[in-house]
N, C-alpha and C positions, 0 to 999 in steps of 0.2 A: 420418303424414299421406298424404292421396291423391295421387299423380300427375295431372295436368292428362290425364294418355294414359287414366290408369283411368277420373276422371271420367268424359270425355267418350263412351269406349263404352257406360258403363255407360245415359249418359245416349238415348244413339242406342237401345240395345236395349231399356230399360224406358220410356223415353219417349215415344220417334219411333215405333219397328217397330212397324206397324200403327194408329198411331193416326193417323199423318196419311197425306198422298197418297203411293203409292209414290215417287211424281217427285219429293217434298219430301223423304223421307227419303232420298233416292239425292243431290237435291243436298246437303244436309247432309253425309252421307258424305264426299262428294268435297273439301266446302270443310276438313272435319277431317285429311283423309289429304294432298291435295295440298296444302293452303295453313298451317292454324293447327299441324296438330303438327311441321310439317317445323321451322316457323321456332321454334317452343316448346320443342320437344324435351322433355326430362325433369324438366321444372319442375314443383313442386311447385303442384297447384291454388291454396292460401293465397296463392302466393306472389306471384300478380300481382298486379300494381299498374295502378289506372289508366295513370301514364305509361308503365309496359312494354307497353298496349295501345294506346295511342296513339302507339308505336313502329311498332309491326307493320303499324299501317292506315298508318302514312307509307310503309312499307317499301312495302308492295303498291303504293302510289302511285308509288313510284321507279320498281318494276319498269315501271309506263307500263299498270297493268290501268286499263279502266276504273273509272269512278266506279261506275258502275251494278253490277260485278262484285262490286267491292270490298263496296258495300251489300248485296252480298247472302251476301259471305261473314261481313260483320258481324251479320247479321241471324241468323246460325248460332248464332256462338258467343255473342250476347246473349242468346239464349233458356235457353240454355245454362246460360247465368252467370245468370239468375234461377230456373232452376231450382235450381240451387246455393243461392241463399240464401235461398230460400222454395218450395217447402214442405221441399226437405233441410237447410235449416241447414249444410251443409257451411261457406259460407264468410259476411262478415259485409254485404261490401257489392258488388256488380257492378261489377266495374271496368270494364266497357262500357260504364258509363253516362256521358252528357256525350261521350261522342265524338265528332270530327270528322273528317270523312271528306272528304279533297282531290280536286278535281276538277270539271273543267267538266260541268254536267249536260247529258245527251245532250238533244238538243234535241225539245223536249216535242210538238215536231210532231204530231198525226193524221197517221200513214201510211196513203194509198191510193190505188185506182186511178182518175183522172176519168172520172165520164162516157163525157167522148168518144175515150177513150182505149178504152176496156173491147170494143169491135170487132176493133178491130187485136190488142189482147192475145189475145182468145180467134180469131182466125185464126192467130198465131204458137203459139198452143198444141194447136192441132188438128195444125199441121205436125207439133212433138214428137212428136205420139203420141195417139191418141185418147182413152186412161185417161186422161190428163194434161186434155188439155180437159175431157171430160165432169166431173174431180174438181174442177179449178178455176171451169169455169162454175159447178156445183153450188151451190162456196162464194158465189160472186158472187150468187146466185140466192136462198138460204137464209140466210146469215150466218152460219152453224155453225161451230165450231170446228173445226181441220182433224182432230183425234182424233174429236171426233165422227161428221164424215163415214165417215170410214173404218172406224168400227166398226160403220155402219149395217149390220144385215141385212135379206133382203128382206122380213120380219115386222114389220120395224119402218116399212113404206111400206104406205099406201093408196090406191091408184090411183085408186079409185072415187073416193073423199070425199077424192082430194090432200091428201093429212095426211101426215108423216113424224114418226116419235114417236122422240125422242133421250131415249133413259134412261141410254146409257156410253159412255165413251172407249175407243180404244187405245190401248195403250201398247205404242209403238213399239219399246222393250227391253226384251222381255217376260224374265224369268228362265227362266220353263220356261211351257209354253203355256196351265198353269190359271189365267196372268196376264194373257193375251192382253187381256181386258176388265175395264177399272177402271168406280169412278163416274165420274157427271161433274162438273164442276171443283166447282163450288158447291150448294149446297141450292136455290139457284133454279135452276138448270142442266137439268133434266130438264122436256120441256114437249111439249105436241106443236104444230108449227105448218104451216099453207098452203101450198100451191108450186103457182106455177103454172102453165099448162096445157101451156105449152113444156115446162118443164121434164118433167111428166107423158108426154111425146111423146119427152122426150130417153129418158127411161127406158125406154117400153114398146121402145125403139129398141134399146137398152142391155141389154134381159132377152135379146132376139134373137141381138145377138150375143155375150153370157155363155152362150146355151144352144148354141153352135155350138162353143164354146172346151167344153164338157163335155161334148159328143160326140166329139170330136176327139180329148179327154185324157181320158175316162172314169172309167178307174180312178187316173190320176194329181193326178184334180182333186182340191181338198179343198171336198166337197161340205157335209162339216160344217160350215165356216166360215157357210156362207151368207154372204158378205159383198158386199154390193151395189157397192162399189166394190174392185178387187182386181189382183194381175197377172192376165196368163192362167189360171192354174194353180189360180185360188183364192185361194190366198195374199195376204196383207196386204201392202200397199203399204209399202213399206218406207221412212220418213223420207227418208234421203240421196238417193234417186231422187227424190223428191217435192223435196226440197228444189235438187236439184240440173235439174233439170226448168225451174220456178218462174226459178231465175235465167238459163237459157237463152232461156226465152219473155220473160223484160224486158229483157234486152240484146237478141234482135234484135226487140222492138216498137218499143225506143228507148226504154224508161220507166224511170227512175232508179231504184237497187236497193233493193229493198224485204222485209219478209218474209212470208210465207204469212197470217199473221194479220190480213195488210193489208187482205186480200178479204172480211173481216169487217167492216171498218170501212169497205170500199167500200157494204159493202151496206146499213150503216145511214146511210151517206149518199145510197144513190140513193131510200133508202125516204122521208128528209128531203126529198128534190127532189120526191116523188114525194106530198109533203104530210102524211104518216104523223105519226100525234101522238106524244110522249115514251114515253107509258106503254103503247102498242102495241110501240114500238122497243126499249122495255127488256125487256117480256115475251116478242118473238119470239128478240131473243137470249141470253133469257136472264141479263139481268146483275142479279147480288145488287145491284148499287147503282143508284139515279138518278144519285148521281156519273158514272160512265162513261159514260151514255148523253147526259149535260150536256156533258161533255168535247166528245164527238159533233157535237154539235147546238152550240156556240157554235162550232167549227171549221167549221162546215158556214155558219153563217148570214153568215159572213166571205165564205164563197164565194159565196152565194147573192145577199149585194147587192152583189157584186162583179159578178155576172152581170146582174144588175138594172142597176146603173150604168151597166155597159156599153151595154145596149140601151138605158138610157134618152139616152145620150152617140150612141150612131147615129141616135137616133130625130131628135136635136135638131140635129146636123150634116145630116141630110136636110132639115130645116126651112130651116135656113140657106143650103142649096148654092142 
């Protein structure tokens, strides 16, 4: 019989490799190597047992990982285990199934940045460093995925008719550089949409001083990239700096720590403020579901008669003074 170790490579290399996102099959990977074969070891695939799985998810739990982690290294080896016993017949029944996974669910919050906050942040972010502004307003501005952004090149912007046309990601750990550019995340993912006229102004600002940094560095630049947001040198903006950037500019705005993804959900909430209908908001960013853009929008209408309230509660205290 098979080893749980043989399966599951087997199952990574004819299953995963290549057929899903790289980033899926690289998480997959990590949850096999660091989490399920360390605590599995040399167990026969047959050999688990529902309760020996619902061992290991309590284990994880002990060690104090998140719920969210945990789900998502369960979500590995479920796939796993149904590949196993449909369409390979290997084993008879998914002992993943029925499981239960401990843990307080992180809280289902909408993360993003208000309004009147989105000033201050993009002043603290210009101090950083001007890539950092220009990358983050961008997102504020667009809603784009932050790989999106970053994989822009300048062919893929139209100044004239302010269109920016997202057809790929980066992938910020590329293997070797003919990785550099994935799809993007979903089948509705790919769109082209409006920006506007600031923003067009930020840019033509932006081409000025990208063509001064490639006089400067000429032969150092990497002019192949063409990538409209980049370090000096060309080169792709590397995650950790972005990442680490990001939480610089919200500790000194004052704005409670959030993640870059935020700026995406900032923007489909200023587009909500700003009256924008469902299926405009779903199409600009892209999202395969009305789900998520629901999500959005009943988060947002909390705020919005919150703000409503509000002035209507000053309006009527001015009545009464």
């Amino acid at each position: 019989p098979m080893t749980l170790k043989e399966y599951l490579y087997t199952w990574l290399n004819e299953y995963r490799k290549n057929n899903v996102r790289k980033n899926t099959y690289n998480i997959d990977r990590r949850n096999i190597d660091n989490h399920i074969l360390p605590y599995f070891q040399n167990i026969k695939l047959n050999d688990i047992t529902p309760v020996m799985y619902q061992k290991f998810l309590n284990h994880l739990y002990e060690q104090n990982y998140k719920k969210r982690t945990i789900e998502i290294i369960h979500t590995t080896m479920n796939k796993a285990m149904k590949t196993a016993v449909r369409p390979l017949k290997k084993i008879e029944n998914n002992p993943c199934e029925g499981a239960i996974i401990k843990g307080q669910d992180e809280d289902k919050v909408l993360k993003f940045i208000d309004s009147e906050q989105i000033p201050v942040f993009l002043k603290e972010a210009y101090k950083d460093g001007y890539i950092y502004w220009i990358f983050f307003k961008f997102l504020i501005y667009t809603g784009m995925r932050k790989g999106e952004a970053a994989a822009l090149q300048w062919n893929d912007i139209d100044l004239k008719n302010k269109t920016v046309n997202i057809n790929k990601t980066l992938d910020f750990q590329p293997e070797d550089e003919d990785d550099l550019f994935g799809d993007t995340k979903t089948f509705n993912s790919p769109r082209t949409i409006t920006i506007s006229q600031e923003i067009v102004n930020d840019l033509q600002f932006h081409i000025k001083f990208q063509n001064r940094n490639k006089i400067a560095l000429n032969d150092i630049y990497r002019h192949d990239l063409n990538l409209v947001f980049c370090r000096n040198d060309g080169n792709f903006l590397p995650k950790s700096t972005l990442f680490n950037s990001f939480g610089r500019i919200l500790k000194r705005a004052k704005i409670k720590s959030l993640p870059i993804h935020s700026l995406r959900h900032t923007h489909a909430v200023l587009l909500l403020e700003a009256g924008a209908d469902m299926k405009y908001i779903q199409e600009r960013l892209g999202h395969g579901s009305m789900q998520i853009t629901a999500d959005v929008y009943a988060h947002v209408s909390k705020k919005l008669e919150q703000k409503n309230m509000n002035k209507f509660e000053e309006f009527m205290d001015k009545l009464n003074s």
